[in-house]
C-alpha positions in Angstrom: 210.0 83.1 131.9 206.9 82.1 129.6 203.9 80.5 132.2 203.0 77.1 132.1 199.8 76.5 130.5 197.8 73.8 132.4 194.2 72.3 130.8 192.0 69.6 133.1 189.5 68.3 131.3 186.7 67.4 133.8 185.7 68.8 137.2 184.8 65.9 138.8 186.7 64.5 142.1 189.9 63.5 140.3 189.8 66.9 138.3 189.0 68.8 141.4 192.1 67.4 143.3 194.3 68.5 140.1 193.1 71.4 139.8 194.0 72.1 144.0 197.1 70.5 143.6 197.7 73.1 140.4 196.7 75.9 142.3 198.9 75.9 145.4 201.9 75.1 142.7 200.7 78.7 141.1 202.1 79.9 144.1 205.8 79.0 143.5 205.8 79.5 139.2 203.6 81.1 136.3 201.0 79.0 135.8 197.6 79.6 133.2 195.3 77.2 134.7 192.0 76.5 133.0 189.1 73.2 133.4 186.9 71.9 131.1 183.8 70.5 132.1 180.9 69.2 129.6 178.5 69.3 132.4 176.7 72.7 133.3 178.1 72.3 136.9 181.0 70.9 138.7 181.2 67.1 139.9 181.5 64.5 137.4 179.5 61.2 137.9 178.7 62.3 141.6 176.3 65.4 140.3 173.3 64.3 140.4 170.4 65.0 137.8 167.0 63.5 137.3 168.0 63.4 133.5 168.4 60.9 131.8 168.8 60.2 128.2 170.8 62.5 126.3 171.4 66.4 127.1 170.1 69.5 125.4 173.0 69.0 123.3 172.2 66.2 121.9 175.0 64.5 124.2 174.6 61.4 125.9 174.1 62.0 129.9 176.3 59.6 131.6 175.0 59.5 134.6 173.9 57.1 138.2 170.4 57.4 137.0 169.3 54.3 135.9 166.7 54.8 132.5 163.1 52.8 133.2 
């Protein structure tokens, strides 16, 4: 039996809770889990940073931070 390949995109709360959800399934079948996050650490809209602006990527930070 091949594994099921699994891919969330995002690690903030609603990626977090798939990816738990995932993982106790990998318990009961083959499962390649994997998560993609654009962010240098986990928590989507609810990590905060005092940046604002646009990253060192050159991608836009969206972000609670209001710009002044």
């Amino acid at each position: 039996m091949s594994k099921l390949r699994i891919a969330i995109i995002g690690a903030g709360p609603c990626g977090l809770a798939q990816l738990l959800a995932f993982k106790q399934a990998e318990q009961e079948q083959r499962v390649e889990l994997v998560c993609f996050e654009r962010q240098s650490d986990w928590g989507g809209l609810w990590l905060y940073t005092s940046q604002i602006g646009i990253d060192v990527h050159g991608e836009p930070i969206h972000s609670s931070m209001y710009r002044q």
